[in-house]
N, C-alpha and C positions, 0 to 999 in steps of 0.2 A: 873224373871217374876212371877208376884204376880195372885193368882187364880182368883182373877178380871181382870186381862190385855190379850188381845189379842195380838198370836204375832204381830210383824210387817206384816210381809208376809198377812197376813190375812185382816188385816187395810187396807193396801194398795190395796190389791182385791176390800175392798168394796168403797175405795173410787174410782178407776178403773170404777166401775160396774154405781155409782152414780154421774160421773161427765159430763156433757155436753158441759159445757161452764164456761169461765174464772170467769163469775160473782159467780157461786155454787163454783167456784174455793173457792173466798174470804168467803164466807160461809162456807163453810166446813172449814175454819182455824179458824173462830169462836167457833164452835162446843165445844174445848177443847185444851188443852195446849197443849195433844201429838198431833193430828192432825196437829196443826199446826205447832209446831214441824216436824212431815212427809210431808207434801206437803213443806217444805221449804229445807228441806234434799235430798242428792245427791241419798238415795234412790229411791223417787219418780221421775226419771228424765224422766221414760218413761212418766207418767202424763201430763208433762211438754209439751215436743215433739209431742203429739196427740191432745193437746190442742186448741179447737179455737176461734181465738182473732178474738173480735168486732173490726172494724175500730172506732178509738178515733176523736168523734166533738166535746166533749166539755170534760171540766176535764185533757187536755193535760200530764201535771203534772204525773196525776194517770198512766196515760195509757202510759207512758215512764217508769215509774218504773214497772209496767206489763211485758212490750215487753222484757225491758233488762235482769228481771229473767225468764220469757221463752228462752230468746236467752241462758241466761245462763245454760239453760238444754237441747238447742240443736235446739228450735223450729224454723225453718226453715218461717216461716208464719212473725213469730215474728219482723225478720230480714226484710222484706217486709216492713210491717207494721211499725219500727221505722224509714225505711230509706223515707217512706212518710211523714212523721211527719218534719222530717229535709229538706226535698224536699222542703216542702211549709212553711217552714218558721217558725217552731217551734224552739227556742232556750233556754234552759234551762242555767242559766251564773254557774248551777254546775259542766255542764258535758264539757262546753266547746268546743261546736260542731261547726266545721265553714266546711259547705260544702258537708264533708264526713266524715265516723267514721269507728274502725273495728273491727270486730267481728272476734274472732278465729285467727287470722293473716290475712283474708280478709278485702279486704278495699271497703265499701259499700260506692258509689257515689248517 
C-alpha cells in the first residue's frame, strides 16, 4: 500500500456510506480503476445484497446484466426482479432462458 491509497476496508466504508441506488452504483465505478475494481470484487458483496434495483422498462439488456451480478453477490430483490423480466417475455438468445432459470441451485419459475 502506497502513501496515496486507502485501505480497502476504508474504500469500501465510504462507498457503503455513499451508495443509494444501482445507478451511483455505475457511477461510482466510474470514479477510478480501483473502485471499480471493489464494487466488482467478492469483497463488496455486502454492497451488492442491500442494494436497490429499479424495476427495468426500458434498456432490458442493461438491467439483465445488473440483476445477474446482484444475484451474483446474493441480492435476494435481484432474483425478483430477473424472474419478471422472463415472466413477461424478455429473452436474451445469450442466456438462453426458456420459462425458468436458476440461481444458486434454485430454480426460479
Amino acid at each position: 500500500m502506497s502513501m496515496n491509497e486507502l485501505p480497502v476496508e476504508v474504500e469500501l466504508k465510504i462507498l457503503d456510506l455513499v451508495l443509494q441506488d444501482a445507478s451511483q452504483l455505475g457511477e461510482m465505478r466510474r470514479v477510478c480503476r480501483r473502485w471499480k475494481v471493489l464494487v466488482e470484487s467478492d469483497r463488496s458483496a455486502f454492497l451488492w445484497k442491500r442494494l436497490s434495483l429499479p424495476l427495468a422498462y426500458r434498456d432490458l439488456h442493461i438491467a439483465e446484466k445488473w440483476y445477474r451480478k446482484a444475484i451474483a453477490h446474493g441480492n435476494q430483490q435481484a432474483v425478483f426482479l430477473l424472474s419478471l423480466l422472463y415472466t413477461y417475455g424478455y429473452a436474451c438468445a445469450c442466456h438462453n432462458v426458456s420459462g425458468s432459470f436458476s440461481v444458486s441451485g434454485a430454480v426460479v419459475l
